[in-house]
C-alpha positions in Angstrom: 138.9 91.3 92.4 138.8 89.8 95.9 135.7 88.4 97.6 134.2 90.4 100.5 135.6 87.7 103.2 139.0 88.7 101.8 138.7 92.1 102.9 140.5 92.7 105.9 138.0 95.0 107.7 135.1 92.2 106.9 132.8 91.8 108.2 132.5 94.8 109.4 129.5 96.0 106.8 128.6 99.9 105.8 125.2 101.2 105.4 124.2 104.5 106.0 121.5 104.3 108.1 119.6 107.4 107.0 118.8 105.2 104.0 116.4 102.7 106.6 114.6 105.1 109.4 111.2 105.4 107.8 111.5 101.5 106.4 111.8 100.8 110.3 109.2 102.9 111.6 106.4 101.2 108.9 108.1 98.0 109.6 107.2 98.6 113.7 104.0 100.0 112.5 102.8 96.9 110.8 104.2 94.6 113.6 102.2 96.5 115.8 99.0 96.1 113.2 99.7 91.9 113.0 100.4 91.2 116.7 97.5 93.4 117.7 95.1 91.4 114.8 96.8 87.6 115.8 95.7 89.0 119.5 91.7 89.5 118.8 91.5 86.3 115.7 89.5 83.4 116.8 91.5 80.5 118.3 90.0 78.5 114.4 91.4 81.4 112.2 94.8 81.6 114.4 95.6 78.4 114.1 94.4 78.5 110.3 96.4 81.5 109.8 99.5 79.8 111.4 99.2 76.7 109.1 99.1 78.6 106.2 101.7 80.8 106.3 104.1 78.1 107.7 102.9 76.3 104.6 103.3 79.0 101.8 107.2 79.6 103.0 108.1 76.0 103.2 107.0 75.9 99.8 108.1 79.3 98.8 111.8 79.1 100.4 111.8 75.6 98.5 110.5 77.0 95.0 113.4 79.7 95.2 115.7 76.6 95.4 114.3 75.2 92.2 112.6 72.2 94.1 109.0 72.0 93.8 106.9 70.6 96.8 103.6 69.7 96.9 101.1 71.4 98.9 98.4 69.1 100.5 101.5 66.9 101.5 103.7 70.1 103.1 101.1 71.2 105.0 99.8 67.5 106.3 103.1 67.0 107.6 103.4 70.9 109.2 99.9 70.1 110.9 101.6 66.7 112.4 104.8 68.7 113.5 102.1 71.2 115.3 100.7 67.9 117.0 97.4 68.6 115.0 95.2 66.0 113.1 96.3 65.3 109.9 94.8 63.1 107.2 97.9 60.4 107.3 98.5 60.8 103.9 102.5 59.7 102.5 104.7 62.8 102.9 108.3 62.5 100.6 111.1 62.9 102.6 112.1 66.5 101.4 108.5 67.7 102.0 108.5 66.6 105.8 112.2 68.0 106.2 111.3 71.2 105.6 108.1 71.1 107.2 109.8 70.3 110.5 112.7 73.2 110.3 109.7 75.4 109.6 107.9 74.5 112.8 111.0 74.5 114.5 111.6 78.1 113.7 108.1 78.8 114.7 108.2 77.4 117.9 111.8 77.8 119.4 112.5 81.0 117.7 113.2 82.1 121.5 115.8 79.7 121.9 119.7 81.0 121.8 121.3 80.1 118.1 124.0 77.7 118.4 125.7 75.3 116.2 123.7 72.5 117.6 120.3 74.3 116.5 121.6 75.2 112.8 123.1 71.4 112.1 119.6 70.5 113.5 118.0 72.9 110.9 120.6 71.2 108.1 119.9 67.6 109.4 115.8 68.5 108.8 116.6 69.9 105.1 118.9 66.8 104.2 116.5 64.3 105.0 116.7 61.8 102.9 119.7 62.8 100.5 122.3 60.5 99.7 123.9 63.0 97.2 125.0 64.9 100.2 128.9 64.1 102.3 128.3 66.0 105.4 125.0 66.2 106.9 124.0 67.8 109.9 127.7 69.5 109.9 129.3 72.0 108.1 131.2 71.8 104.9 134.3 70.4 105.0 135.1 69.6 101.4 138.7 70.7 99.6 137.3 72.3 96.8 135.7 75.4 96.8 132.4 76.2 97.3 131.1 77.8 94.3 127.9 80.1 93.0 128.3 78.8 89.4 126.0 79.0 86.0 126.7 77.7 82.4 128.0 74.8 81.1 130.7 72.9 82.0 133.1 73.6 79.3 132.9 77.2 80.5 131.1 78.2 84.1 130.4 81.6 85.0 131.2 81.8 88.9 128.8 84.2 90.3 130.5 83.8 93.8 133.2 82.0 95.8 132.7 81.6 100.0 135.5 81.0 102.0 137.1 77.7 102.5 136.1 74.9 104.4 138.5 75.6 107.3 138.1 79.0 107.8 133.7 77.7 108.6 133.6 76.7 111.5 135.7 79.7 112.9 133.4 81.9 111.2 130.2 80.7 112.0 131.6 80.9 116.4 132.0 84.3 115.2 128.7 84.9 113.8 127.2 83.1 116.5 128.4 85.2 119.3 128.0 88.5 117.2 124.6 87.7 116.8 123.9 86.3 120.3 124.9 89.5 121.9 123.0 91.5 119.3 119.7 90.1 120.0 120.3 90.7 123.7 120.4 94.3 123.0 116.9 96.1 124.0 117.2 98.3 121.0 114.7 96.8 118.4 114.6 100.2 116.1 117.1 98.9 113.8 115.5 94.9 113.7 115.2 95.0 109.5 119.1 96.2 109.5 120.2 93.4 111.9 117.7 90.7 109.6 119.3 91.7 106.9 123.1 91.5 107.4 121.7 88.1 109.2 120.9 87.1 106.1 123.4 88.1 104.3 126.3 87.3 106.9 124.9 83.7 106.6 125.1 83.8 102.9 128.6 84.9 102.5 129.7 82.6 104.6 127.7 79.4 102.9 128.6 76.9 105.9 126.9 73.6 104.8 127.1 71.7 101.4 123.5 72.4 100.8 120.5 74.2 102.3 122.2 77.5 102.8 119.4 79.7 101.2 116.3 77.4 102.8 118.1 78.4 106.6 119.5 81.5 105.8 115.9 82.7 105.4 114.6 80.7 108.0 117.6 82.8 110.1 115.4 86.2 109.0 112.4 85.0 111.1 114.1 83.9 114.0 115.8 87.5 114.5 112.9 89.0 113.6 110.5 86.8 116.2 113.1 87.7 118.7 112.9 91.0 118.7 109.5 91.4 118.5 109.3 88.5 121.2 107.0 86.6 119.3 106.6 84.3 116.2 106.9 86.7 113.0 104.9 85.2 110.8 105.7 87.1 107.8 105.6 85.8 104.4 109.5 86.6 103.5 109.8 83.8 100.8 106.9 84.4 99.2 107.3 87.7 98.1 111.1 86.8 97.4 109.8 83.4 95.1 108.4 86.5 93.1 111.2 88.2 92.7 114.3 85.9 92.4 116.4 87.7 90.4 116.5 90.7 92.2 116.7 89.0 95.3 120.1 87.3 93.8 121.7 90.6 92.2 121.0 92.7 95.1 123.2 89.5 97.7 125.9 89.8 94.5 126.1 93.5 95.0 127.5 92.6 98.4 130.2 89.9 96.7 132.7 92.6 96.6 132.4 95.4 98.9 131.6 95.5 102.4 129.2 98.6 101.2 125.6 97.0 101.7 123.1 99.8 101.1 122.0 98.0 97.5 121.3 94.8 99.7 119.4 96.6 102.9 117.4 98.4 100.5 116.0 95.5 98.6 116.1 93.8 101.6 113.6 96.2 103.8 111.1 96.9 100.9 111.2 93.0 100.8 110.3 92.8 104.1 107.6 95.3 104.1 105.9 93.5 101.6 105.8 90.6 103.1 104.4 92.4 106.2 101.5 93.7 103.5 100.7 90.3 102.4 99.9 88.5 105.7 97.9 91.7 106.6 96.0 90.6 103.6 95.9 86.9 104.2 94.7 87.6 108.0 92.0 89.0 106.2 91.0 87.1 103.4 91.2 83.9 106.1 88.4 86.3 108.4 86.6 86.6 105.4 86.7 83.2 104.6 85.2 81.8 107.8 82.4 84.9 107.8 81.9 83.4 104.3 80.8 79.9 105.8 79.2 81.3 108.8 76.6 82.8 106.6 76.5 80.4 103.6 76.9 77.2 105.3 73.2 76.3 105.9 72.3 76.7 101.8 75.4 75.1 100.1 75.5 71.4 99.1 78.3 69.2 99.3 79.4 69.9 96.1 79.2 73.7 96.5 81.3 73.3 99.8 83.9 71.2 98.2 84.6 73.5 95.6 83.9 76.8 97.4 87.0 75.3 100.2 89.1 74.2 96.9 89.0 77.6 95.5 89.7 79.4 99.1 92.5 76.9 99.4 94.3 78.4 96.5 94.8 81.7 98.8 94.6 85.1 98.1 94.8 85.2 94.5 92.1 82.3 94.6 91.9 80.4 90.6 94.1 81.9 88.2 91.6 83.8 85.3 88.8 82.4 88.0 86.2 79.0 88.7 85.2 77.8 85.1 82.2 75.2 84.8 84.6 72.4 84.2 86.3 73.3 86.7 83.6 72.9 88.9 82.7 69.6 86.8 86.3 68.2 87.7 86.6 69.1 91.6 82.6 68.0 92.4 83.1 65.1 90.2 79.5 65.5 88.9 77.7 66.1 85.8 78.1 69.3 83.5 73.8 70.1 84.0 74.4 69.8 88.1 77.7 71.7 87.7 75.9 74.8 85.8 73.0 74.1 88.4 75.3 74.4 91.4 76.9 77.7 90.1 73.7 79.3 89.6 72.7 79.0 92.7 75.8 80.1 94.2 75.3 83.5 92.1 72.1 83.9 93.2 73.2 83.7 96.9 75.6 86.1 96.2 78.1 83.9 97.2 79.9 84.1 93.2 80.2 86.6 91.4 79.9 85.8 87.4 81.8 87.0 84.4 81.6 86.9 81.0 79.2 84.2 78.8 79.4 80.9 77.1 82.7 78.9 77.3 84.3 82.5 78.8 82.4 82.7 81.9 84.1 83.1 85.2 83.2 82.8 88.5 84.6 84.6 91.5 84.5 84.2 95.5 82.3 87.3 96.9 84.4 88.5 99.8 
């Protein structure tokens, strides 16, 4: 069976576009709700907000990848790229990389796309690999570039992109196709254009390495465009929760230039990820209404812990704050730590479950 690039009629795509009308008017209507929320948010929670986000994809696109980043280090280095104060701390190579495409996307998603932005974006990623021949380039291997799993002795290929020399022709071609769709005023079909983006980009698979990290970050520049301003939507979150449907609905597109499976999954995707950064603006209000009014009566202790637990985001502590917990992050003594919590309850700033070794304790926001 022949790959979609094959096809002679590729890449032109069919969807029927029935299927999307009321993704894109809740899609519009939740843009409208974050643009119109970023627009009243202190300048402390915007620029909280901002890191955060920025943060959770550069970890989230990464995690999809199978590399795992660490936090405290991916943000330090996004706050640097922001020209904020950071706490200097040693960054690895692959954790600033990423942090500085992600900025970049943030603040140049008005910029036209070009060759010279995407080997920049590659270049970022690659930092620091040695395992990689072309950097900051696209693929120009003789072999072909292959979506494999299994062993060695007997590979399943999930999906082959076209050879090295048809890239570069290619990505001119996607360039210019996508150039002159942004410039078109229409934005009521913005999720279909992100989404053959995305997937355009992924059939294709221009560079050795790094296609999935910019392919995604390709879905917030179209979508900032449009809505001529930074998106801000938590894409690779919600898609580092749901990998394998993520991958099986791009396969569904490996043979046939039908799409629907893909711009389905693709727009309820989307409109998730609109959902959860509705929820984070609020749980980041709540958080600094949560210090305004508890500030004067918490300890040092209590404030280290209580900013620990609000730095693990929405979701806060898995099964919730234990006493050892608290014991561990305060670095005190298991009588202060049960002290400590107490009073917290009794400000109402915890809320407590269970007894004994099983009690739990929970922000009140």
């Amino acid at each position: 069976m022949q790959w979609v690039w094959q096809n002679i009629d590729f890449p032109n795509f069919e969807y029927n576009t029935s299927f999307f009308f009321e993704f894109e008017k809740e899609f519009h209507r939740n843009t409208g709700i974050i643009i119109g929320t970023l627009r009243h948010l202190e300048s402390d929670n915007l620029e909280n907000l901002k890191i955060e986000i920025l943060t959770q994809e550069a970890l989230s696109t990464s995690n999809i990848e199978g590399e795992i980043l660490k936090r405290e280090s991916v943000q330090s280095s996004i706050r640097k790229h922001l020209g904020l104060k950071t706490d200097n701390r040693k960054v690895q190579a692959n954790e600033a990389g990423i942090a500085e495409m992600m900025v970049d996307v943030y603040l140049n998603f008005d910029k036209a796309l070009s060759h010279k932005m995407l080997f920049s974006w590659h270049e970022m990623l690659m930092n620091g690999r040695r395992d990689i021949e072309t950097i900051a380039n696209y693929r120009t291997h003789a072999e072909p570039m292959q979506i494999v799993s299994g062993n060695l002795s007997s590979p399943k290929v999930y999906y082959e992109a076209p050879p090295s020399e048809q890239v570069y022709e290619l990505m001119e071609n996607f360039i210019v196709w996508y150039e002159a769709e942004i410039s078109k005023k229409n934005i009521d079909s913005t999720l279909i254009l992100a989404g053959i983006v995305h997937l355009l980009f992924e059939i294709i698979h221009p560079f050795e390495d790094g296609n999935g990290r910019i392919g995604r970050a390709l879905v917030e520049k179209v979508i900032s465009q449009k809505m001529n301003s930074p998106a801000l939507n938590s894409f690779a979150k919600i898609i580092d929760s749901h990998k394998k449907e993520y991958y099986d609905a791009l396969q569904s597109s490996n043979h046939s230039l039908n799409i629907d499976k893909w711009l389905l999954f693709f727009s309820k995707t989307m409109l998730d990820s609109q959902q959860y950064t509705i929820k984070l603006i609020d749980f980041l209000v709540a958080k600094s209404k949560f210090f305004i009014k508890f500030k004067e009566q918490l300890n040092e202790r209590q404030t280290k812990v209580l900013l620990c637990i609000f730095e693990e985001g929405i979701d806060g502590f898995k099964g919730g704050l234990s006493a050892a917990n608290y014991q561990s992050i305060s670095g005190t003594s298991s009588a202060t730590a049960t002290r400590d919590l107490q009073e917290l309850v009794q400000l109402e700033a915890l809320t407590k479950t269970g007894e004994l070794k099983h009690t739990r304790y929970f922000l009140n926001v």
